[in-house]
VOPAGU-2260 file (C-alpha; in pm, 1 decimal, decimal comma):
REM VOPAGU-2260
SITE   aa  ch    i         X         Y         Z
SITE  UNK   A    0   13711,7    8585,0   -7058,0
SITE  UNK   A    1   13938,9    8754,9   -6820,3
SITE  UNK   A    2   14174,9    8508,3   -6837,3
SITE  UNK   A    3   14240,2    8505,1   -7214,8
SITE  UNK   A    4   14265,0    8897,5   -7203,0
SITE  UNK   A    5   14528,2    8871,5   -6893,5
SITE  UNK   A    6   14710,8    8599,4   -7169,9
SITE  UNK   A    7   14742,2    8830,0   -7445,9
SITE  UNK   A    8   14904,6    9145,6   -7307,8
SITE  UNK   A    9   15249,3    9017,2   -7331,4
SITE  UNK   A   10   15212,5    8747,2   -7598,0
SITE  UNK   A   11   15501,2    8912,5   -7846,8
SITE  UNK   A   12   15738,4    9171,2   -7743,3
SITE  UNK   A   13   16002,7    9223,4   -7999,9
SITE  UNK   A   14   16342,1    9443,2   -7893,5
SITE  UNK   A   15   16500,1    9589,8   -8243,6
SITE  UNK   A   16   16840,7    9744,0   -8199,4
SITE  UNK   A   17   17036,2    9957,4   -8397,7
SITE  UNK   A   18   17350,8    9966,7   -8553,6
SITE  UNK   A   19   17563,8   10182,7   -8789,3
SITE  UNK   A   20   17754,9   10120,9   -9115,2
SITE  UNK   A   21   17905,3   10368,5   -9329,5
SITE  UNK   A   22   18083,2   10244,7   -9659,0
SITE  UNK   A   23   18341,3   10577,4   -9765,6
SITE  UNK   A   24   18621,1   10704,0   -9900,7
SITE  UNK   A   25   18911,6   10874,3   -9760,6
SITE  UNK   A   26   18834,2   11195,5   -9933,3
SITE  UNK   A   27   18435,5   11253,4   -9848,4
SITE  UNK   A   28   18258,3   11238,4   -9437,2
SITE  UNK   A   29   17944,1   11014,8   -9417,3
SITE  UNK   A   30   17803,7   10936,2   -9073,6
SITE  UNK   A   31   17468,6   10827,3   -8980,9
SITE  UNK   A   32   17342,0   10975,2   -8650,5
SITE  UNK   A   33   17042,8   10781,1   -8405,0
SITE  UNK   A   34   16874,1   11103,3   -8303,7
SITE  UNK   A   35   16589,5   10891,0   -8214,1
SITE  UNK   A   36   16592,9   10571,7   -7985,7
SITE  UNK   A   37   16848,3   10287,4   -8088,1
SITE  UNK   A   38   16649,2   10055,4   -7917,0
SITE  UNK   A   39   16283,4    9985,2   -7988,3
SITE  UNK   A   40   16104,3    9752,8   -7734,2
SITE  UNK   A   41   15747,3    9648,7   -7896,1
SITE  UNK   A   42   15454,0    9486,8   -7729,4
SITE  UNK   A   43   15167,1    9309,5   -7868,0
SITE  UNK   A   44   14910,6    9355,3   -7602,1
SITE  UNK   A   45   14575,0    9257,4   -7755,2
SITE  UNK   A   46   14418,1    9018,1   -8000,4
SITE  UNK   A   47   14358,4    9294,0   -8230,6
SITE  UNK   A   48   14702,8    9362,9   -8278,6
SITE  UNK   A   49   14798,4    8990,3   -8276,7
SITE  UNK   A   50   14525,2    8872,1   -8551,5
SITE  UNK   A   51   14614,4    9255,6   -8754,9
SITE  UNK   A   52   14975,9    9313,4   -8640,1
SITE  UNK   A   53   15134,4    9620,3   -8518,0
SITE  UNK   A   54   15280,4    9948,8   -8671,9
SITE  UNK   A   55   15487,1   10177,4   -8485,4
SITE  UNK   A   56   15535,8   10523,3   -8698,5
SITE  UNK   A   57   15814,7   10728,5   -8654,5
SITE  UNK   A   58   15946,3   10460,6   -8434,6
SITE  UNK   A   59   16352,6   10572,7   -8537,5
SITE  UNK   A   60   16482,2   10877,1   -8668,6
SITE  UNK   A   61   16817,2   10930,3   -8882,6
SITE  UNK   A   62   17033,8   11183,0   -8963,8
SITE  UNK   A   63   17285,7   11183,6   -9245,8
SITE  UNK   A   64   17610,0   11403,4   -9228,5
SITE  UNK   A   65   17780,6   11388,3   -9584,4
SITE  UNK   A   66   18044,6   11625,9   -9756,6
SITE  UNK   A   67   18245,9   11588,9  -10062,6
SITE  UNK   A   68   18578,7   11762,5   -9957,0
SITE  UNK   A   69   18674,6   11756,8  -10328,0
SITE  UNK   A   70   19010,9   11606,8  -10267,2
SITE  UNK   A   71   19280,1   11547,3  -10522,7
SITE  UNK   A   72   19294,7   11173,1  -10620,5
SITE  UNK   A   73   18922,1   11126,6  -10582,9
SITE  UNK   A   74   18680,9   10953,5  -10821,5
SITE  UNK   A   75   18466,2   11169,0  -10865,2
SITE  UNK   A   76   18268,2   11418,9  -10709,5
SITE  UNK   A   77   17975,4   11283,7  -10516,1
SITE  UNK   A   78   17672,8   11249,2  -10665,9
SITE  UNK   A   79   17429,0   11150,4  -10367,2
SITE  UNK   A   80   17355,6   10884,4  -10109,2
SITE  UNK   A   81   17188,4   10530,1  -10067,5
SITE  UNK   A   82   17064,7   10407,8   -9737,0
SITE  UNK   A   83   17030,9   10012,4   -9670,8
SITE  UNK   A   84   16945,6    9810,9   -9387,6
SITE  UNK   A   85   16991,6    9409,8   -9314,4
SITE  UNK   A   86   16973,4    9172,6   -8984,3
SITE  UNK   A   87   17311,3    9153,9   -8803,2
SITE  UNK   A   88   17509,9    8882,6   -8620,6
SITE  UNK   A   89   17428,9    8648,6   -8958,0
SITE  UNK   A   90   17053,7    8613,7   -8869,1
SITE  UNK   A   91   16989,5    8451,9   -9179,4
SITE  UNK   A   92   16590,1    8328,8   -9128,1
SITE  UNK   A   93   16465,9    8352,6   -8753,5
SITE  UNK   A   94   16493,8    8562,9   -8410,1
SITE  UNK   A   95   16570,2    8376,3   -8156,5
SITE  UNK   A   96   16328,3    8405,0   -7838,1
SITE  UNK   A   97   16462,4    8404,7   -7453,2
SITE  UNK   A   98   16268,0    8087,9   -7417,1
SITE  UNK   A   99   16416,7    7908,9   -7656,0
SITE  UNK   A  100   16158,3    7994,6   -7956,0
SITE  UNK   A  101   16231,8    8128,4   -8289,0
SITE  UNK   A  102   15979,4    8353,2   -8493,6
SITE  UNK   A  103   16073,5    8442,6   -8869,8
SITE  UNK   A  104   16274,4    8758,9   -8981,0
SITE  UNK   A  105   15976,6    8810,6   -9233,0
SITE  UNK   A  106   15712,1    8900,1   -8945,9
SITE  UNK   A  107   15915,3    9269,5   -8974,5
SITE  UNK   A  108   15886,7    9519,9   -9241,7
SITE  UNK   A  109   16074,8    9851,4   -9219,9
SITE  UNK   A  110   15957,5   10173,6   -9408,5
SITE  UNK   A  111   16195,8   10472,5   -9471,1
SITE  UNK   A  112   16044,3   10853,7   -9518,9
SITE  UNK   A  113   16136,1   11202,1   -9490,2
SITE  UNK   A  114   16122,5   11385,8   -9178,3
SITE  UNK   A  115   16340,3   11697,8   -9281,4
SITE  UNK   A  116   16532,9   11816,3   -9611,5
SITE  UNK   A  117   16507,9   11513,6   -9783,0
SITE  UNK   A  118   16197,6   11547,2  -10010,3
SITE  UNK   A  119   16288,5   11439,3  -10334,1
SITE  UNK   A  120   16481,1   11124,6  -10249,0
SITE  UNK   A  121   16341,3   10795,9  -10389,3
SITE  UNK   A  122   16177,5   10629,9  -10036,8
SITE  UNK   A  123   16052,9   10261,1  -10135,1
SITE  UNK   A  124   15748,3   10064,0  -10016,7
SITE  UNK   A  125   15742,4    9859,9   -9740,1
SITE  UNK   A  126   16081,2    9642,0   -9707,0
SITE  UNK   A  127   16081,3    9321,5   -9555,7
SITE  UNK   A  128   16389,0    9250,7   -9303,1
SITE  UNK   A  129   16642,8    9019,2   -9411,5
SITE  UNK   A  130   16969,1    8955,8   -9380,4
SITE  UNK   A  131   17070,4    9088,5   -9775,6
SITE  UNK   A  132   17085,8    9429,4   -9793,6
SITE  UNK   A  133   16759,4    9580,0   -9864,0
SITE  UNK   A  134   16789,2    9936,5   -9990,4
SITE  UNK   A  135   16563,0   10179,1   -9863,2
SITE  UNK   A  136   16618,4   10491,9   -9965,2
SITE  UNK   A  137   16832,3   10689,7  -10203,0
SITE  UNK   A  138   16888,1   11069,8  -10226,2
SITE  UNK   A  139   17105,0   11280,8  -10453,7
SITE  UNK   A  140   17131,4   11589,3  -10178,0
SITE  UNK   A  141   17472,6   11667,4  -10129,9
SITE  UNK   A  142   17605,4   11812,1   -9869,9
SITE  UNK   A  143   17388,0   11695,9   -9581,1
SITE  UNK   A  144   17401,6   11768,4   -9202,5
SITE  UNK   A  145   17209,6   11514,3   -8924,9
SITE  UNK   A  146   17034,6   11847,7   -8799,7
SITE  UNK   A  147   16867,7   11918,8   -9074,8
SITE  UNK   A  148   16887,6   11603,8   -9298,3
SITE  UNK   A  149   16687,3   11331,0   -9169,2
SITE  UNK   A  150   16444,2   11054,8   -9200,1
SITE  UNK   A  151   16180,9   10866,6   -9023,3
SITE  UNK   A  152   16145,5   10493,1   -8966,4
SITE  UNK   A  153   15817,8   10265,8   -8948,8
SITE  UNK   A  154   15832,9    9968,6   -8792,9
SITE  UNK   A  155   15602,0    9723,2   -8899,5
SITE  UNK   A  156   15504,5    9347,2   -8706,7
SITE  UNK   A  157   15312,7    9067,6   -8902,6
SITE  UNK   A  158   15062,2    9355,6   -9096,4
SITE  UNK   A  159   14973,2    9287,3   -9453,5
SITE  UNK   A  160   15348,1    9386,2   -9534,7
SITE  UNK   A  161   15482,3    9096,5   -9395,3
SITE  UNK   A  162   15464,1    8738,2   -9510,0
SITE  UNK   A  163   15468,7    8638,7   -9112,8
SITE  UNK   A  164   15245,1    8682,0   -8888,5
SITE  UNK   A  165   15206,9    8693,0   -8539,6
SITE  UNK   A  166   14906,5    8480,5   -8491,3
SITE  UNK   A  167   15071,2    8199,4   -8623,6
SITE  UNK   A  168   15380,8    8238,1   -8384,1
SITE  UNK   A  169   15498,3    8107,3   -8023,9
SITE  UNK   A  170   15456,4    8359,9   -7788,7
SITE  UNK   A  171   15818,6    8477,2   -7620,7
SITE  UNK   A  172   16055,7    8800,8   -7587,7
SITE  UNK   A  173   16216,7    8822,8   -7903,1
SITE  UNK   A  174   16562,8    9071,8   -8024,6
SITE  UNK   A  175   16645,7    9152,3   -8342,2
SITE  UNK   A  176   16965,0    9376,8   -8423,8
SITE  UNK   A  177   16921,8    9576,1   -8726,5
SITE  UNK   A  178   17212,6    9713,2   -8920,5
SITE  UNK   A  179   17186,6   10059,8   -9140,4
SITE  UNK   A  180   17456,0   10128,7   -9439,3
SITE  UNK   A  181   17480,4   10479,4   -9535,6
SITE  UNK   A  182   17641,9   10442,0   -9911,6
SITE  UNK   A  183   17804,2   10744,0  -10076,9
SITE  UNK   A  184   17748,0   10732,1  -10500,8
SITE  UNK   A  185   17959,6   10936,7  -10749,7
């Protein structure tokens, strides 16, 4: 019995990075700020969390600074934000372990909400990872500052969100980059 306990503290440990995208103009600021970790090291350390997979709340925080300097020649004034997310590096279906394994991008499911000043933005369900941009949240607050304009992000490994699971996985240490798009609308 000891021995299959000793087996499954480091059966899955998953490293998600962060990176950040902003699609502007010349006449408005946008810039996403990592006030909490870029890097997110996850461990699946019992069969519990194996057979039921793991959620790590709050795991990433994000702050959005966006202005609409009402310059001559623009569009439009701005209307509000979107916020997307996607694999990078063209991960198209699978991480790629250290050991030579591969374990699908579907085992992950992010989940955006508000942490400060954003309360009546649109947050959607659950959002599998993928490497399409997946929208996951869209706000029309304008102006916004990273201090006191930010939101949360879950984390989710093969729960009921996800269409893969970890108990049907090779065990390894597997890194997935994740990149963020911060889209202005008018």
């Amino acid at each position: 019995m000891i021995y299959w306990l000793k087996f499954a503290i480091l059966l899955f440990v998953f490293l998600i990075t962060g990176n950040r995208f902003v699609a502007a103009q010349d006449w408005n600021t946008a810039r996403l700020s990592f006030i909490g970790p870029r890097n997110i090291e996850v461990k699946a350390n019992s069969f519990n969390e194996i057979n039921n997979g793991i959620t790590i709340p709050g795991a990433l925080i994000i702050g959005f600074t966006i202005s609409d300097l009402n310059e001559v020649g623009a569009s439009g004034p701005l209307t509000g934000f979107s916020l997307s997310f996607r694999t990078a590096n063209g991960i198209a279906t699978e991480m790629e372990g250290v050991n030579g394994n591969s374990i699908d991008i579907n085992t992950i499911a992010v989940t955006a909400s508000n942490q400060v000043g954003l309360g009546s933005s649109s947050f959607l369900p659950p959002v599998l990872l993928s490497s399409v941009n997946q929208t996951l949240m869209s706000s029309n607050t304008v102006p916004c500052d990273w201090s006191t304009h930010q939101i949360s992000i879950q984390f989710e490994f093969g729960t009921a969100n996800c269409t893969g699971k970890l108990y049907d996985q090779v065990t390894d240490y597997y890194t997935v980059e994740i990149e963020y798009t911060l889209e202005p609308s008018f």
